[in-house]
N, C-alpha and C positions, 0 to 999 in steps of 0.2 A: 504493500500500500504506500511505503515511504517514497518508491522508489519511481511509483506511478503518480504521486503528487507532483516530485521535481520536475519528471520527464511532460508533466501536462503543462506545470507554471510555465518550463521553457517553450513549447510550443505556442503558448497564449503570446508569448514574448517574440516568438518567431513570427510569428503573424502579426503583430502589432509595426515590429520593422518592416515589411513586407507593405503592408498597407501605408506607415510613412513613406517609403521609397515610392506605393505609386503616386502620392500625392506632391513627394518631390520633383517627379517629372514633368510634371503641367504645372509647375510654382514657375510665373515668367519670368525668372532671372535673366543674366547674361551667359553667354556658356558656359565660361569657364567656372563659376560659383556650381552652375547646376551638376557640372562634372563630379567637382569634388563631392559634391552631399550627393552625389550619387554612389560614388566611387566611396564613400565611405560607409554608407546603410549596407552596401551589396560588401564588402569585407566581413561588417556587422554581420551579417545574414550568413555568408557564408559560416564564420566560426561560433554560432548559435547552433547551426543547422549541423556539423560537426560533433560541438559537443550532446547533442539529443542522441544524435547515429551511435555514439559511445555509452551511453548510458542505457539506451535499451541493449548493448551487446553487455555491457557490465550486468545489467538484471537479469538476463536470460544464462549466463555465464554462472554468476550468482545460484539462480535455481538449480541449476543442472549441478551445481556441484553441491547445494544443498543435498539434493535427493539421490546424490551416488552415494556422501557419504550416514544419509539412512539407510539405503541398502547394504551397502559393507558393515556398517553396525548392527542390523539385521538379523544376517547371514551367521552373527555367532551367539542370537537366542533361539531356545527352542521352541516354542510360539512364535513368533516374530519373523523366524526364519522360513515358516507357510507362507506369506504372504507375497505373490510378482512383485515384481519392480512395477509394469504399468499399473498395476492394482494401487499399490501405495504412491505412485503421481497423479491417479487420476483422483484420491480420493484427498491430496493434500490439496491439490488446487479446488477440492470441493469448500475448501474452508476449518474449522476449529475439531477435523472430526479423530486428528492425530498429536499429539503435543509431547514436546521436553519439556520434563519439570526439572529442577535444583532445589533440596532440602540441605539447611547446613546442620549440623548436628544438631540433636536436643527440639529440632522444630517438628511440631503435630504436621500431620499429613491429612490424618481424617480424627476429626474427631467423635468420641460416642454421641452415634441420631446424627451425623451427616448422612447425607443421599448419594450411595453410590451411584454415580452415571457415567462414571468410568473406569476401564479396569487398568491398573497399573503394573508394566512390565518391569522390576529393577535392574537398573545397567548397572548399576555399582552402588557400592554400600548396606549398613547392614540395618532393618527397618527392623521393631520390636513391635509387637502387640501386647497389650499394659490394661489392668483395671485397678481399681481401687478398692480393697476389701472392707471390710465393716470396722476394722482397727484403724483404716486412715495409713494402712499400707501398700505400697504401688507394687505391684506382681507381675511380674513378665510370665503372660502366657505362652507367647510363644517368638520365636525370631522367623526372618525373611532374607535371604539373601539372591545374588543377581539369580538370573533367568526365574524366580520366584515370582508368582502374580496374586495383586490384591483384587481384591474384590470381583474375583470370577463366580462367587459362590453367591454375592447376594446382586448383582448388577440386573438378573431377569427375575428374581424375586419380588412379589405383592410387596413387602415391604423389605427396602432397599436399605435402611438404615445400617450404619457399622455398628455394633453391639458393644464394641469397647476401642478404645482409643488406639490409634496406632500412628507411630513417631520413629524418626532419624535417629536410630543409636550413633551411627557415625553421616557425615557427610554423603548425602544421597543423588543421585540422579536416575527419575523414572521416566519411560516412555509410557504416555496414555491414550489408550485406545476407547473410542465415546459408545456407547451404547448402540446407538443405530451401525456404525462400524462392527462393531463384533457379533451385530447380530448379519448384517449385509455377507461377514466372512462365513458364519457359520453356515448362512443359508445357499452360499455360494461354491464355496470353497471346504472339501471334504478333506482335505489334511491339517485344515485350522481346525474344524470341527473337530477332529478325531482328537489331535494334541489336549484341545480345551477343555475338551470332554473327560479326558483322563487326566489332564492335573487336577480339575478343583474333584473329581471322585477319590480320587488318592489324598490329595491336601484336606479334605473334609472330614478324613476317618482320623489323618492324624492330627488336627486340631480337636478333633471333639476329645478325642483318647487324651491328649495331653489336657483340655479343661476338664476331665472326669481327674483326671490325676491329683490338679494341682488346688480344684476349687473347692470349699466345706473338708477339707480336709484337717485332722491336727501332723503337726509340725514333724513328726516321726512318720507318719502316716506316708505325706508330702515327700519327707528326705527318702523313706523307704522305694518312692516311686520314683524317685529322679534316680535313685542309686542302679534297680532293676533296670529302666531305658537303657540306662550307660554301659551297664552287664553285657546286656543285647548286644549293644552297637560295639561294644571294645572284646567283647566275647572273652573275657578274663575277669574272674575275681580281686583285680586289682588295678581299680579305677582310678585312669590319669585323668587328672583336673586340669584341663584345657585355659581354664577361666578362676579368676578370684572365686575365694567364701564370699564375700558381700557378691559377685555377681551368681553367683549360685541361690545366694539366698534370696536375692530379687526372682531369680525365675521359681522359685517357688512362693513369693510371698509375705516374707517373716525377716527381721532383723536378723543382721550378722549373727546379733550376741547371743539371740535366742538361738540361730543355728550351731555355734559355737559351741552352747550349754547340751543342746541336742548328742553332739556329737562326741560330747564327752561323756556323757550318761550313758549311750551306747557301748561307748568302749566302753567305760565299767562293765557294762552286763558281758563283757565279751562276744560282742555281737559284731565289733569292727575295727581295725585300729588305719590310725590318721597321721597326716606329716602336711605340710604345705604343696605338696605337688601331688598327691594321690592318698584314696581311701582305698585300706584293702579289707572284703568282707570275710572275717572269721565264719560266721554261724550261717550258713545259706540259705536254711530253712526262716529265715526272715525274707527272701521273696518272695516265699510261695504261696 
């Protein structure tokens, strides 16, 4: 739009000279005056009419290298990368129906009872989803990272609202794709469907599984269930801690101190012992 303002101001101005120069020629001067104010509009004109010719090749220039490098940024999500190249030019010159966001750390995204109406791709950074329990402590349900998408699960839902807040743990950047768009690919396009279709089915089971874990739970209860996840995934009785106590205890819920105190009452029972880089579980029969 910026770039269609300049290039129209200057034409209004090319034409403006254009129309003095004809009015200079039947101005009854002497020759040589008339020469010059000729000789100097038609210079005018010329290097007006010059810079327009560059600035539409600079806009189009511009575009085209806009939407090569959507496509090569594309090409290494996996949603994102369903999508032609003509699909996503025809549908960004449609208007607002594709968008870059930039979140810098610590900034909401969606807050809880926003309306999804678009679903967000993450290119980079790491987005958390957070609630606030009845003690007035903040809980990381769950994390998001790249090729991860918000809001695929409530964007064609009766009611679209985000059920809990979700925020830039670190410096974010999302591509958003608008509702009519993701419904245009679904209904179009059977390798977007197929993708879409199987992230938010996979991502739904594991969001609920982790709010059944984390939420009305007590605090052993809670650690019991993050410690089993970790089992699974590290497939060893001696879980490496990726991450801070205080960040463990945010994804569950509960103050450090109170995890702290948690985790020493356990070891007493000999149910587990601790160090700052891993928990190793003594007593097994505490997953089961």
């Amino acid at each position: 739009m910026l770039f269609d303002f300049f290039i129209a101001s200057k034409v209004f101005f090319l034409l403006l000279i254009r129309e003095t120069l004809v009015k200079a020629i039947e101005i009854p001067q002497n020759d040589s005056v008339k020469i010059s104010i000729i000789n100097l509009l038609s210079n005018l004109l010329c290097k007006v009419y010059n810079i327009i010719k560059k600035d539409g090749v600079t806009k189009v220039t511009l575009e085209r290298k806009i939407m090569n490098d959507l496509n090569e940024l594309f090409k290494n999500f996996t949603l994102l990368k369903t999508i032609p190249f003509h699909s996503l030019s025809e549908n960004r010159n449609a208007g607002n129906s594709i968008k870059k966001t930039v979140y810098n750390q610590g900034e909401i995204i969606h807050f809880d009872g926003d309306i999804c109406t678009y679903i967000d791709i993450i290119i980079s950074g790491k987005v958390v989803v957070e609630r606030i329990d009845d003690s007035g402590n903040l809980m990381t349900i769950t994390e998001f990272y790249p090729d991860d998408v918000l809001g695929g699960n409530l964007i064609f839902s009766k009611n679209p609202h985000y059920p809990m807040m979700v925020s830039a743990k670190t410096d974010v950047s999302l591509i958003s794709l608008s509702k009519g768009l993701v419904f245009e690919f679904c209904a179009t396009n059977t390798d977007f469907l197929k993708v879409y279709l199987e992230y938010i089915s996979d991502h739904a089971t594991l969001l609920g599984d982790k709010i059944k874990h984390y939420v009305n739970r007590s605090i052993r209860e809670s650690l019991i269930a993050f410690l089993k996840n970790e089992y699974k995934l590290q497939k060893s009785s001696t879980i490496q801690l990726n991450t801070s106590k205080k960040a463990i205890a945010d994804r569950i819920g509960v103050q450090r101190t109170s995890l702290s105190r948690e985790l020493q009452k356990m070891k007493k029972e000999g149910l587990l012992i601790f160090d700052k880089d891993s928990i190793t579980i003594i007593n097994m029969d505490m997953l089961m």
